[in-house]
TORTORDREN-980112 format. One record per residue: y, z, x of N, C-alpha, C in turn. Coordinates in steps of 0.2 Angstrom, whole numbers, plus 5000, padded with zeros to 4 digits. Atoms other than C-alpha are relative to their C-alpha. Example, Ala and Ser with C-alpha at 12.3 -4.5 7.8 and 13.67 -1.06 7.14 Angstrom:
2
499450005004497850395062500650005004 499449994996499550365068500550034996 
END
This chain:
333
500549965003474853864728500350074999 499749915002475154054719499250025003 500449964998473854204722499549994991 500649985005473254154703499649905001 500350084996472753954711499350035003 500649984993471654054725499850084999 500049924998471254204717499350035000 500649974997469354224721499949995007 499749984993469954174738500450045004 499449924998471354314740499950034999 500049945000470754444733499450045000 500750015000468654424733499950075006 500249954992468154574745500750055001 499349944997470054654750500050064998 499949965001470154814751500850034997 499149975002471754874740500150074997 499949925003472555034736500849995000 499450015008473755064721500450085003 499949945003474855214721500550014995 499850005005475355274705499549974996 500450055001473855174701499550024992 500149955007473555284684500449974996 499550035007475055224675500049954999 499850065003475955094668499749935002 500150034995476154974681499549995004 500649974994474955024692499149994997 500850015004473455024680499949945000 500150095003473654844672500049985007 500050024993473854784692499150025000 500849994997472054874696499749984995 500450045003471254794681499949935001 500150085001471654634683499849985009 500450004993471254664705499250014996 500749974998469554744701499749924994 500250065003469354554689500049955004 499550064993470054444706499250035005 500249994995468554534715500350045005 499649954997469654684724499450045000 500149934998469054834731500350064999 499649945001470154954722499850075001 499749925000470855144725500450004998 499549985001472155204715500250075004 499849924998473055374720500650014993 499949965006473655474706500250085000 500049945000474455644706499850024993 500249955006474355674686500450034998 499749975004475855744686500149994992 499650045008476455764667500549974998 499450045000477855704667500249965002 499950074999477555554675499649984996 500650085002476555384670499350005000 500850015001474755434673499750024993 500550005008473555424660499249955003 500550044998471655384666499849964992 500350065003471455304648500249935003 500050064997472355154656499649995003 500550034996470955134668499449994996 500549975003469655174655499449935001 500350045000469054994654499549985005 500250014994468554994671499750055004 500349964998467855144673499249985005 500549994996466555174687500349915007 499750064994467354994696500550035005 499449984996468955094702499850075005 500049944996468955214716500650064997 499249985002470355344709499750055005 500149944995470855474722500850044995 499349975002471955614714500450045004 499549974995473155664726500849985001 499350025003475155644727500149985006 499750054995475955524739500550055004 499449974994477055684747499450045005 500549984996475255734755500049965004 500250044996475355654770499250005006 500650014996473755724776499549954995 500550035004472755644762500049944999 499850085000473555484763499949955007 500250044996472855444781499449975000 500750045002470955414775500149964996 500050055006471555324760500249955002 499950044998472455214771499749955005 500650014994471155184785499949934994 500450085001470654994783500349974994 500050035005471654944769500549955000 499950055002472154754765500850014997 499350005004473454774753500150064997 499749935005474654924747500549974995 499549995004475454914731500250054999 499849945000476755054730500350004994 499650005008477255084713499950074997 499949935003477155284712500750015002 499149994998479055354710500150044994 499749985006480055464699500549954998 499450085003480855334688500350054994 499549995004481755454674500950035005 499550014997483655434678500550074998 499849915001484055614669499750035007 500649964997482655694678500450015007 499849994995483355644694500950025000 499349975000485155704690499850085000 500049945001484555884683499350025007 500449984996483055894698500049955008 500050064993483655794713499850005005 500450024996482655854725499349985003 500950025001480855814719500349935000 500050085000481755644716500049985008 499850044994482255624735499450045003 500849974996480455724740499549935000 500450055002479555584730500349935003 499750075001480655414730500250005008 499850014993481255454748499650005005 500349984992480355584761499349974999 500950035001478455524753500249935002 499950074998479055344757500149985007 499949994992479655364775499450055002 500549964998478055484777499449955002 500350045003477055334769499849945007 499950044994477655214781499850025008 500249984993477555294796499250025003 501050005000475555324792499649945002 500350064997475455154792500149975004 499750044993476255104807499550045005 500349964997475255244816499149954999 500550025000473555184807499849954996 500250055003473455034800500749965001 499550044997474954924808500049934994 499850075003474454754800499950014991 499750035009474354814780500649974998 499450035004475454714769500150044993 499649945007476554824756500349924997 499750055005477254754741500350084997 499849935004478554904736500650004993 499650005007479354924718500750055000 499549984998481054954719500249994992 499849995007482254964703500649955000 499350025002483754864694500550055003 499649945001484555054695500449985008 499550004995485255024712500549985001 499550035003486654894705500550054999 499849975002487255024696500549954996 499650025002488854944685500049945001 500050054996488754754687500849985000 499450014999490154684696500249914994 500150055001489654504689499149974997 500849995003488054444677499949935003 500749954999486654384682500150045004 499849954995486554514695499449965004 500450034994485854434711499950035006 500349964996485154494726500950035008 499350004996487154484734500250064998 499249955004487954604722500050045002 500149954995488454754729499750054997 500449935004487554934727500650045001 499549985004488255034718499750064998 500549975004486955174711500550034997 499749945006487755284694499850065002 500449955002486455404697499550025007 500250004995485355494711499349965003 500550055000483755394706500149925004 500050044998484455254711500550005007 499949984994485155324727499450025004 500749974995483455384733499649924999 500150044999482855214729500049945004 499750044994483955114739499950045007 500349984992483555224755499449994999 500650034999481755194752500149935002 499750094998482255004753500049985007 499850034995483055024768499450045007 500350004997481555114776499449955002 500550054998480354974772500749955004 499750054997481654864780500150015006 500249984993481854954795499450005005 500650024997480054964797499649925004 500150095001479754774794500449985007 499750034996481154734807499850045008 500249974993480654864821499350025000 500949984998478654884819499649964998 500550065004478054714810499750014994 500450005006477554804796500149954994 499750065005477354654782500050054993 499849995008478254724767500549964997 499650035002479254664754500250054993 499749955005480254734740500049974994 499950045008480354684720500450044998 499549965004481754744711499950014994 500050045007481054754694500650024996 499449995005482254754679499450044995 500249925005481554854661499149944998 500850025001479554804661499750034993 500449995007478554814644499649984999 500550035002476954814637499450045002 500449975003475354874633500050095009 500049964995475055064644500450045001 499549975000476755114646500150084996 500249925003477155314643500549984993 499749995007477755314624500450074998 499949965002477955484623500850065000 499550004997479755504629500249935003 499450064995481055404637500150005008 499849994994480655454655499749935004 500250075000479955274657500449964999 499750055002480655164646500150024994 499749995006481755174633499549964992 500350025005480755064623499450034997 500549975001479255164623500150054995 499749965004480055314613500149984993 499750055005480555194601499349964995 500450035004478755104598499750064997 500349935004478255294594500550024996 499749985007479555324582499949954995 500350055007479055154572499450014998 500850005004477255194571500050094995 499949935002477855384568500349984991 499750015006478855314552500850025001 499449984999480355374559500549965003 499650054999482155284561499949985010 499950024991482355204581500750035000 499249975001483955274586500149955007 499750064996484955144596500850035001 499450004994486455194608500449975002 499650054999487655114607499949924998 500550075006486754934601500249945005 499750054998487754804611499750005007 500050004994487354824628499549945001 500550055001486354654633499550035005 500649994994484654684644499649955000 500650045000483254584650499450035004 500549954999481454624649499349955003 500650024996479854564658499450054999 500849995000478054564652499750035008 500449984995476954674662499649975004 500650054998475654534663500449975006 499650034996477254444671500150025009 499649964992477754584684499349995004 500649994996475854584689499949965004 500150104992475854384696500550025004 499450014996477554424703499650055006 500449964995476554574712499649975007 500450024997475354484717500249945005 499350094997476454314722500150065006 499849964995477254444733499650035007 500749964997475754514743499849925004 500250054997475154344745500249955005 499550064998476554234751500350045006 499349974994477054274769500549995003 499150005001478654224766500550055001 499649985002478954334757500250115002 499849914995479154514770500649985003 499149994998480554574775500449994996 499650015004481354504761500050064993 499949985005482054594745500049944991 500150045008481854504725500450034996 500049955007482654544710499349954996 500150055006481554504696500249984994 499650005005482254474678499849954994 500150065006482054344663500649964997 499750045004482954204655500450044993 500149985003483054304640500550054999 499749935001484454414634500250034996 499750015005484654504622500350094999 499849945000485654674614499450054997 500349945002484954844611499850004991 500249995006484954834593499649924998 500350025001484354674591499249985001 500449984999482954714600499750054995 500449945006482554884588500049924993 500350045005482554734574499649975001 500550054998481454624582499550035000 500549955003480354774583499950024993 500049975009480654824564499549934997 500350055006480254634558499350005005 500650014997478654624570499550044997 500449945003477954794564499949994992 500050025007478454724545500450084997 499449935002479454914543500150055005 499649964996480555034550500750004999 499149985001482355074550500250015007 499750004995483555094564500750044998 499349974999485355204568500150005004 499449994991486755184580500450065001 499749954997487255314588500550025004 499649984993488555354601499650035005 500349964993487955394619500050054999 499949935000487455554622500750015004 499249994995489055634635499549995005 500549984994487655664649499849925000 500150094996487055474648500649965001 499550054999488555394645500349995007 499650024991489155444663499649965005 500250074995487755344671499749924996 500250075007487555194655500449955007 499750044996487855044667500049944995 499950075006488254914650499649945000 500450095001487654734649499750005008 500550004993486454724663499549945001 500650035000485254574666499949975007 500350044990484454484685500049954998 499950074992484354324696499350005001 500850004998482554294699500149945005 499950064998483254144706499550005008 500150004992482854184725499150014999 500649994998481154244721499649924997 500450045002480654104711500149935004 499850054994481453974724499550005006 500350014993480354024737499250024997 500949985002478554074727499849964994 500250045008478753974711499950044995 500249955003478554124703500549994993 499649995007479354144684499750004994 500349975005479054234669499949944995 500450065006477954134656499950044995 500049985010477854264640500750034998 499549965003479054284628500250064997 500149945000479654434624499750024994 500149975005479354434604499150015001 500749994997477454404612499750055001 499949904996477654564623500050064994 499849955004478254654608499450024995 500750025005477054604595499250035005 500549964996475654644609499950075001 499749944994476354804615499950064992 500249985005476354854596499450024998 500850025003474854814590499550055005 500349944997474054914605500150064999 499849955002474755064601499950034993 500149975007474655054583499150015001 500750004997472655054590499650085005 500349934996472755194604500550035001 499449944998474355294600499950075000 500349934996473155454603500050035006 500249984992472855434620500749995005 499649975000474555434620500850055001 499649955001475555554614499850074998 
END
């Protein structure tokens, strides 16, 4: 059975808390708990420059508890964790500039807030279950594709050096205090919520705001291949993960079937939308030095042991993700 077989059994009553639970990820998650019968709290700093955005929750308003407070507070973060069931941990600085040009808020937030976090819950609340959102980025370079849970790390860049030590404190915790967690490694997530307004998310997002904008997509070089995973997807893998007590202790990649290159993605968006343009660019010099080429994952191990495996296809995701945006690209940008 998955967590979507039994899921007024899983999650009917539980107490759960999101952090990050404003944004991308983190929203879509609390909407579809506080529809499973969950007892949601998100936590939310707000910064600008991350992914929060209370329109994502909007739909759900007065069902969600939101607390605004930033995950490096470790005073605030012991009442929010008092009694709670399941943590989903998906707050982080995820832009891979940002962490080069400001590397200590990366390693405040992605590291010492993670080891703060954990030690909270070992302190007061031993038996919750985490589910932590780790990145592709720690690969760095692939030595070999897919990329599987074997290959070695590598990080380009400091984001993905601060994310691999979080890693290794839930795994230390797990092995010396019980805590049940586990890791997901996502690969590039898409789909409706995501921040549009920049590339400090996702590449793609920049890109569905220069096609509803009328303005050309600019594509980087073009050829690199990726693979991309609906949000709808990442959220049962979420969930799978949480539920399955397999699967603690353990690390995942996630990943999709599907691969395809940068540019033929910006067309796939162009015929979708029915217009737009696109130009290739060369790398900037600043990205170029941590661009990690043809990149895609191995789900293998996660879906071996949970059944887990991504079911929408991407032109689905895209066409959806679109069409959102061309609706509420105010609340946006």
């Amino acid at each position: 059975m998955t967590p979507l077989d039994t899921a007024a059994e899983s999650w009917q009553g539980k107490n759960i808390l999101i952090t990050g639970g404003a944004g991308f990820i983190g929203s879509t998650l609390a909407l579809r708990l506080v529809g499973l019968g969950g007892r949601v709290t998100v936590i939310d700093s707000l910064v600008p420059e991350y992914g929060g955005n209370l329109f994502n929750l909007q739909e759900c308003e007065g069902q969600i508890r939101i607390n605004y407070s930033d995950i490096r507070d470790t005073f605030s973060l012991k009442p929010l964790l008092t009694g709670v069931d399941y943590l989903f941990n998906l707050a982080g600085q995820t832009s891979h500039m940002d962490s080069m040009s400001d590397p200590h808020t990366d390693l405040n937030i992605n590291c010492a807030a993670q080891l703060n976090l954990l030690e909270t819950c070992r302190r007061i609340n031993p038996t919750i279950r985490i589910v932590f959102a780790s990145t592709r980025q720690i690969y760095g370079r692939p030595h070999y594709l897919p990329v599987d849970e074997n290959h070695p790390i590598s990080p380009v860049d400091i984001n993905g050096i601060h994310k691999y030590a979080a890693e290794q404190y839930y795994r230390l915790y797990h092995d010396l205090y019980g805590i049940r967690s586990c890791i997901l490694r996502l690969t590039n997530t898409i789909g409706p919520r995501m921040r549009i307004k920049d590339a400090r998310q996702t590449f793609v997002g920049i890109w569905i705001k220069r096609l509803l904008e009328g303005d050309p997509i600019e594509v980087w070089g073009g050829e690199q291949l990726r693979d991309f995973n609906d949000v709808e997807d990442v959220i049962n893998a979420l969930l799978t993960a949480a539920w399955d007590e397999r699967t603690y202790g353990h690390v995942f990649n996630l990943g999709s079937e599907k691969r395809i290159s940068l540019r033929e993605l910006a067309e796939s968006m162009i015929s979708l939308h029915g217009t737009g343009d696109l130009v290739i660019k060369d790398y900037p010099e600043d990205r170029r030095k941590i661009d990690i080429g043809d990149y895609y994952s191995s789900h293998d191990k996660f879906t071996g042991m949970t059944g887990w495996s991504p079911r929408i296809p991407l032109d689905q995701t895209l066409e959806r993700t679109i069409a959102f945006y061309a609706l509420n690209q105010r609340h946006y940008v």
